[in-house]
KOLVEX-676128 format. One record per residue (C-alpha): x, y, z. Coordinates in steps of 0.25 Angstrom, whole numbers, plus 5000, padded with zeros to 4 digits. Layout:
// residues N
XYZ...
//
This chain:
// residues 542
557955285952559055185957558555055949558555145937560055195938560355055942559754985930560455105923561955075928561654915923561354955910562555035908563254925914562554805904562654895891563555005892564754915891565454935877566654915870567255035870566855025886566954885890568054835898569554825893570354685895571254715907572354585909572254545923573354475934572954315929573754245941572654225948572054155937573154075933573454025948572053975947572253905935573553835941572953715946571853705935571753545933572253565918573653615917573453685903572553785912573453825922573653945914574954025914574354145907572954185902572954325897573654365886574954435887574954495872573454515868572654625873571154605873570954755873571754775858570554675853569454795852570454915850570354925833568954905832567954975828567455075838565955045834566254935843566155015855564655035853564354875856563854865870563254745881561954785875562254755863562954635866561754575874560854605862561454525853562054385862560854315857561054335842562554285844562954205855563054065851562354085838562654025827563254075813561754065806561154125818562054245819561754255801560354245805560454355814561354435806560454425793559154465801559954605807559954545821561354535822562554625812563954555809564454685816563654665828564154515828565454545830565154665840564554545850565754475848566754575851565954615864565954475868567354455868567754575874566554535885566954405888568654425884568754565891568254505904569254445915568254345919567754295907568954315895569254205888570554245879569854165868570154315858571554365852571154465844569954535837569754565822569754735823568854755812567954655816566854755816566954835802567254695798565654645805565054755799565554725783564954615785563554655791563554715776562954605772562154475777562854325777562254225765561954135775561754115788563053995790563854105785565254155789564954295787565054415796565254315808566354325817567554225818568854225827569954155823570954075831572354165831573154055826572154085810572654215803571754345802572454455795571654555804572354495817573554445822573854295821574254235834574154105835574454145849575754175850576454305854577254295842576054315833575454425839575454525828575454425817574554475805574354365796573554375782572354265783572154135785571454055776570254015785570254185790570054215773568954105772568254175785568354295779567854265766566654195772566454315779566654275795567254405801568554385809568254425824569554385831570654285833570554195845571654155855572253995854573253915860574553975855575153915841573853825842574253765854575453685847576553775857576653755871576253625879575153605889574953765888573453795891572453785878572153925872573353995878574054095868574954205872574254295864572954255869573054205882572554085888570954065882569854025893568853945891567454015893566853905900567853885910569054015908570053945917569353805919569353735905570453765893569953815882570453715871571453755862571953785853570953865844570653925862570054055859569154015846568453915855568254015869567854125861566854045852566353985865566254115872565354175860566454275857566254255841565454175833566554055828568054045827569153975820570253875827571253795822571653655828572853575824572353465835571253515844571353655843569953685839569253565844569853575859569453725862567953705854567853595865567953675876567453785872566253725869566053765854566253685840567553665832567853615820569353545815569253515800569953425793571153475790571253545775569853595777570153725783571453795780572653825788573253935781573554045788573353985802574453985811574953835810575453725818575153605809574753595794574453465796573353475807572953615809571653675805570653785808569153765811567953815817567553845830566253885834565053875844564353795835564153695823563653765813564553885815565853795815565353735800565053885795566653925799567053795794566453815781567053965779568253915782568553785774569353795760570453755751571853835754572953805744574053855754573453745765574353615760572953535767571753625761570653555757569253605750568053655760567253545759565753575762564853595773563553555771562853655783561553605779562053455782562553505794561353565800560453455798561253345803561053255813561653145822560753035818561652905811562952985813564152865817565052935826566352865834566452895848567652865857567652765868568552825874567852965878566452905881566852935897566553065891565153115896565053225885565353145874564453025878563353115879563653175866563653035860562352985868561653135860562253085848561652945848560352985853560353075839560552955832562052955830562852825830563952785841565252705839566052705851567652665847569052685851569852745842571252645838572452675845573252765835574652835833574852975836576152995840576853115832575553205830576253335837577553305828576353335816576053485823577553515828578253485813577053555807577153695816578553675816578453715802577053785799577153895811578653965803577853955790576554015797577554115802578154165790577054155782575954245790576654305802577254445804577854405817579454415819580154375807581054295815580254215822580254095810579853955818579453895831580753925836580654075834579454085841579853995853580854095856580054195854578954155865580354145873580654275874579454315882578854165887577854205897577154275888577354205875577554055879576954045894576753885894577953865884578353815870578253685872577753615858578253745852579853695856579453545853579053595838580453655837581153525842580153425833581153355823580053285815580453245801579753275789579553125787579053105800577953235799577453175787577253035793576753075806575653165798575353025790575152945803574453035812573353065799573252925797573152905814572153005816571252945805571352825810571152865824569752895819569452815805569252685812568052705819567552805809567752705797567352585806565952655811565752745798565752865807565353005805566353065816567053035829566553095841567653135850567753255861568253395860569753385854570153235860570553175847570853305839572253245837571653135830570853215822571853285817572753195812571853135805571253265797569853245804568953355809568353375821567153465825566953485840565553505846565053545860564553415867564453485881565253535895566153425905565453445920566553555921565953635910567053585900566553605886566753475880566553445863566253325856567053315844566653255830567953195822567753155807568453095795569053225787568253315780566953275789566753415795565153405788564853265796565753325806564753465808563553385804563853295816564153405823563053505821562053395825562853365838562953505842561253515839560853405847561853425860562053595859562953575869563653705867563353785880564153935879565053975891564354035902565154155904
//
């Protein structure tokens, strides 16, 4: 009779746990934590702070639908092995066959996240905020079945908080932002319309990392400071698109979205182990995203996968004629894609990194499929003024963003404004300083001078990559996680960042494909058959 009431007392314990029962986020003292970190061997992780002085977990569950309460371990353990680490035409498939409901999707994921960022031991501070009509939302769509299995529809989609959604605040992770309701951004209206459901908005590096110097990667007073979920306080979690690529990473929805200016979206892709994307710059708009450069910044896919980060990237591409750089959608051929291989591919690898055991053994797989090797050094190249490009372009574009989408203080005009704004409670606001924030404010750049740097550093980049390229007719340039992102971004070329395995230390580490602009179909079909062959993408443990 004692077994029986002990096996009793487990199964309550397994499966009674609900949302309306399940544990609350209570903040804890951190000092201990932070003491630990003070000698960590990289000074960006001897953190200052790590939860979030403004943004209560607790808020993120309160206006949804009480049909939630019902959604219990049981449940959840049912359906992990239709939707961890499944693809987008896996989850259709199972959608279309009444395995799975959109409704019930979604229901995983908000279980997840409050699972995994409710918990002391194992919260990433990867999530700002969730969509409150996520549910009645899943279940409009569950009115209907997607047209085909690589389709955006019904699936669920965070947004870096710096990418407007008129059903949250905005952050871009500044405490200025907080209750900043802004209509749309372009790329939220093409998600929409291709039928992707808005689960939440993710945590980043505050103004896109373009605001204090040597702060810690995905820190945001809003947010907190994002861990990685394969080492919380051990490895940094990339930045600045931080919480898109923890939470992607940690299964807590199917894709995301990032931004990157210079390594945002490739940087926390590589150590978070998953893929991303950086387009060529016109190819996805910037409208409605909160800026810090015209000239460099864009949005982009990141996902656990290939074939997922093409299926965003396709929903989101189009023309935008209040985005001065827009350029058509140019088409993806999936089918191409699919069936590609490495065999006679040309692609450039630097000398310089072959020291690097993960990359050499990506390239020892990659001739042994057939591909085609050409070592080289790249020529030496001038990059001096490339910050100047970012601080005249914010200078500008972040007052324009301000008066044109945000309902925050009418006063607060400029760069200046909200440097005195972060003064007035600094501890909270601006813990590791303003340091580029006041440098942007000093910059005396000339408008002569803006348009020639812009001139050189294009022409700079390009070549930086071109000579090899053109010399060896190549199809990309292999390089590792976001080590020439710079580069790339000057020169208008995309990247697309795959898993190619993990350090000795258990450091995700990515192998990065850079091609000519507008090369994002050679650039997935390399990339797809890379990620095939190796699979190299192992999910964090815990």
């Amino acid at each position: 009779m004692k077994n029986y009431y002990f096996y009793f007392l487990v199964l309550l314990v397994l499966f009674g746990c609900n949302f309306k029962n399940s544990t609350e986020w209570i903040s804890y003292n951190e000092d201990l934590e932070i003491k630990t970190n003070l000698d960590h061997s990289n000074e960006r992780m001897r953190f200052k702070l790590i939860q979030s002085k403004y943004n209560d977990k607790n808020n993120w569950f309160k206006e949804l639908n009480s049909d939630i309460y019902g959604f219990n371990e049981e449940n959840y353990e049912n359906l992990k092995s239709l939707i961890l680490e499944k693809d987008i035409p896996s989850i259709q498939e199972n959608i279309i066959s009444g395995k799975l409901s959109y409704e019930k999707l979604v229901l995983f994921y908000l279980y997840r996240i409050k699972k995994i960022e409710f918990n002391q031991s194992t919260y990433l501070n990867s999530i700002i905020s969730i969509n409150p009509n996520i549910i009645e939302e899943a279940r409009e769509k569950d009115k209907k079945k997607p047209d085909s299995t690589f389709s955006l529809y019904g699936i669920p989609i965070l947004l870096k908080d710096n990418i407007n959604y008129e059903g949250l605040p905005t952050t871009a992770g500044s405490a200025l932002l907080k209750e900043n309701i802004a209509e749309n951004s372009f790329v939220t209206k093409k998600l929409k319309a291709s039928g992707a459901l808005i689960l939440g908005k993710t945590n980043l590096s505050e103004w896109a990392y373009y605001f204090c110097i040597g702060c810690p990667l995905g820190y945001s007073a809003i947010g907190g400071q994002t861990l990685n979920p394969y080492g919380r306080k051990i490895f940094e979690s990339g930045g600045s698109s931080s919480g898109s690529g923890a939470a992607i990473s940690a299964n807590l929805s199917s894709v995301s979205l990032g931004s990157e200016t210079s390594g945002s979206i490739l940087s926390p892709s590589s150590l978070n182990s998953i893929v991303g994307l950086k387009p060529t710059i016109g190819l996805v708009s910037r409208t409605g995203i909160v800026p810090i450069s015209s000239t460099l910044d864009t949005s982009g896919p990141m996902t656990k996968n290939v074939i997922d980060n093409v299926i965003v990237f396709n929903s989101i591409m189009g023309f935008d004629s209040e985005d001065k750089y827009s350029k058509e959608k140019i088409e993806i051929d999936i089918n191409k894609i699919t069936n590609s291989s490495l065999k006679g591919v040309r692609l450039g690898v630097f000398k310089s990194l072959l020291n690097e055991p993960l990359y050499k053994e990506a390239i020892e797989k990659i001739k042994e499929a057939g591909g085609i090797i050409f070592e080289f050094d790249p020529p030496k190249i001038d990059f001096s003024g490339f910050r100047k490009i970012l601080d005249v372009d914010m200078k500008k574009e972040l007052p324009e963003y301000l008066s044109s989408y945000s309902k925050v203080d009418s006063a607060i005009k400029n760069i200046s404004d909200i440097i005195n704004y972060n003064l007035q409670d600094s501890l909270k606001r601006s813990p590791y300083g303003q340091g580029i924030f006041e440098g942007i404010v000093s910059d005396d750049t000339s408008i002569e001078e803006f348009k020639m740097l812009k001139v050189k550093l294009k022409k700079e980049g390009k070549r930086f990559f071109d000579e090899s390229i053109n010399k060896n007719s190549l199809d990309a340039i292999l390089s590792i996680n976001n080590y020439h992102a710079a580069y790339a971004a000057a020169a208008y070329y995309p990247c697309l960042t795959i898993p190619m395995g993990y350090r000795d230390s258990g450091l995700p580490t990515n192998l990065t494909f850079i091609g000519p602009s507008f090369s994002e179909n050679k650039l997935y079909q390399l990339g797809f058959a890379y990620e095939s062959l190796t699979k190299k993408r192992i999910p964090p443990l815990n």
